[in-house]
C-alpha positions, 0 to 999 in steps of 0.5 A, a space after each residue: 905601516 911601512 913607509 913604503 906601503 902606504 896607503 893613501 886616501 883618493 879619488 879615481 875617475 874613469 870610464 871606459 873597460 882601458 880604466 878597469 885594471 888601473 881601479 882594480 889595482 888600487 883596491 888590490 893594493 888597499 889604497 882608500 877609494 873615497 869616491 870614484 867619478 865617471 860618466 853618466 849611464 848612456 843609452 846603450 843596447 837596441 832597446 837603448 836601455 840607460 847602461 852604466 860605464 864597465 868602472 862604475 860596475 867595478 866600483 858598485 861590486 866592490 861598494 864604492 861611492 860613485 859619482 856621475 856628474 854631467 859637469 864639474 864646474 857648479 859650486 857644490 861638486 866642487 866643495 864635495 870634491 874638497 871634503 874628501 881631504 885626498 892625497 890624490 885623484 887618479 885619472 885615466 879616460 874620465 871624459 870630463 874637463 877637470 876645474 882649477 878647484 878640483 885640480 888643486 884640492 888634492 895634496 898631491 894634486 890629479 895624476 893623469 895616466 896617458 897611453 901615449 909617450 908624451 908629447 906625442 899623441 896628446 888628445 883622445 885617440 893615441 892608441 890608434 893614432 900611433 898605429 896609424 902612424 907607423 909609431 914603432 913605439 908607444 908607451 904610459 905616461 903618468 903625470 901631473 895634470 894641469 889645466 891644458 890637455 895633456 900638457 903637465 910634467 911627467 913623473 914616469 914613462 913606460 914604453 912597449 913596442 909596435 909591431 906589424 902585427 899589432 892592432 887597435 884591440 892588442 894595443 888597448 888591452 896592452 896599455 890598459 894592462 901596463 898602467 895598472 902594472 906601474 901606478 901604484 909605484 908611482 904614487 908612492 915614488 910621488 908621495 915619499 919624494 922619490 919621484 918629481 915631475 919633469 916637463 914635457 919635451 918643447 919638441 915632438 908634440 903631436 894632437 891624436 883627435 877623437 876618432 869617428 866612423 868616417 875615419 875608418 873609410 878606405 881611401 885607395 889612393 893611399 898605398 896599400 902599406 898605410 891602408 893596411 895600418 889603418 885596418 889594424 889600427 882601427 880594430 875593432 871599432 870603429 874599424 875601416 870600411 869600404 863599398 863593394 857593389 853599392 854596400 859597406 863592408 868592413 875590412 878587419 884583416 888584410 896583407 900587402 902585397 907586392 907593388 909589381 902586380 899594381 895594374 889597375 887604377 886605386 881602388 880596383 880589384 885586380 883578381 878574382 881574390 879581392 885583390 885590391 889596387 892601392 895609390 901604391 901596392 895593392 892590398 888583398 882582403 882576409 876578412 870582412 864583414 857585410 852589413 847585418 852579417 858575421 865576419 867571415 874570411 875572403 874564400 867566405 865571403 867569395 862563396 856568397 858574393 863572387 867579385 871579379 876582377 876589374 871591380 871598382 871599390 869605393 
């Protein structure tokens, strides 16, 4: 066997669909998967059926151990975890803080992939942190863990760029994708010598904290320029929101417009075409979604529910 095709015995712990195409590159390139981690099934659906994550579908499709622990720090997960004999854990969006026991038991240790350009955005929402932010880049970051969050050196960034259009979604499939695209040739260039570890930057750290729901409600004393990468960045979920005449509607596409025809206080519609005043700009809504209904277009949603000028927002 070649030298630079080896195949190495390891673990892979993940759960979300952003962990899929890093395991399926794996398999693909015929590395030995002794065990894949990832988090217990969860309530899921409107009959709140247990439903297991979309890895440990992958990994059931292609006859992997699969391992479900609520936690890793009791004696026996760690011994299982030291029996496999890895060269390495591969870890992307698991979900669970890993012990010093399992950080160590690898030869190579647990290699992390980050979608971010470390340091910024360490935490658990980079991707629409960055968008949020205005970031006009963002990237993978492949490293060795240590026992901080997201703090060990790096072996290798890859970097892609945020535009005006980019959204939460287009963001998530694009990294997910760029991972799988570049882990296999970095373990290798671990595991031959041919890549090291270098630590992080001391400057430009910045913490992305886990979204929630409240995160996607509409302040309209921000201008409308930030709003309107709120709602590109917080597509599909957990997505911005607002109140139009007592109920929440959900914002999923908007486009500024020029700050002249700001006349009316923050959060006031300005026309008869949803037309919104920002603490600077004013913001136009494109398409929305009450509750309990489809996402439809502004001209839609107009048809059913007319919102005349001098309308106050939430």
């Amino acid at each position: 066997m070649s030298k630079n095709n080896k195949k190495l015995r390891l673990a892979f712990m993940g759960t979300p669909e952003f962990s899929v195409p890093t395991l399926q590159s794996l398999l693909s390139f015929g590395h030995d998967i002794r065990a894949v981690y990832t988090q217990p099934p969860r309530p899921a659906g409107r009959g709140k059926k247990d439903k297991i994550s979309p890895v440990h579908c992958l990994a059931e499709l292609n006859g992997l151990t699969v391992k479900t622990p609520h936690s890793l720090k009791n004696d026996g997960e760690q011994l299982y975890f030291e029996a496999l004999r890895l060269d390495a854990a591969i870890v992307i969006a698991y979900g669970l803080i890993l012990p010093k026991a399992f950080l160590q038991a690898p030869r190579l240790g647990c290699i992390n992939i980050h979608a971010s350009i470390l340091p910024r955005w360490r935490g658990a929402a980079p991707i629409q942190r960055a968008i949020m932010a205005g970031d006009s880049k963002t990237g993978i970051t492949i490293m060795q863990m240590d026992e901080q969050l997201d703090t060990g050196p790096m072996f290798t960034r890859s970097e892609v760029e945020i535009t005006d259009q980019t959204t939460g979604e287009t963001l998530h499939q694009l990294l997910s994708n760029l991972g799988a695209d570049i882990i296999n040739t970095t373990l290798n260039g671990i595991d031959n010598g041919a890549l090291e570890a270098v630590k992080q930057p001391l400057s430009g750290a910045s913490y992305a904290s886990k979204l929630s729901r409240d995160d996607g409600h509409i302040d309209w004393n921000k201008s409308a320029l930030e709003i309107e990468k709120l709602v590109r960045a917080l597509y599909p979920w957990p997505g911005a929101w607002t109140e139009i005449n007592g109920s929440r509607v959900k914002i999923f596409e908007t486009q500024v417009t020029p700050a002249s025809k700001q006349i009316s206080p923050p959060g006031e519609t300005v026309d008869d075409n949803l037309t919104i005043s920002c603490g600077q700009g004013c913001l136009r809504l494109l398409r929305l979604q009450k509750e309990g209904k489809k996402v439809m277009s502004a001209t839609e949603y107009l048809n059913g529910s007319p919102i005349s000028k001098g309308t106050k927002l939430s």
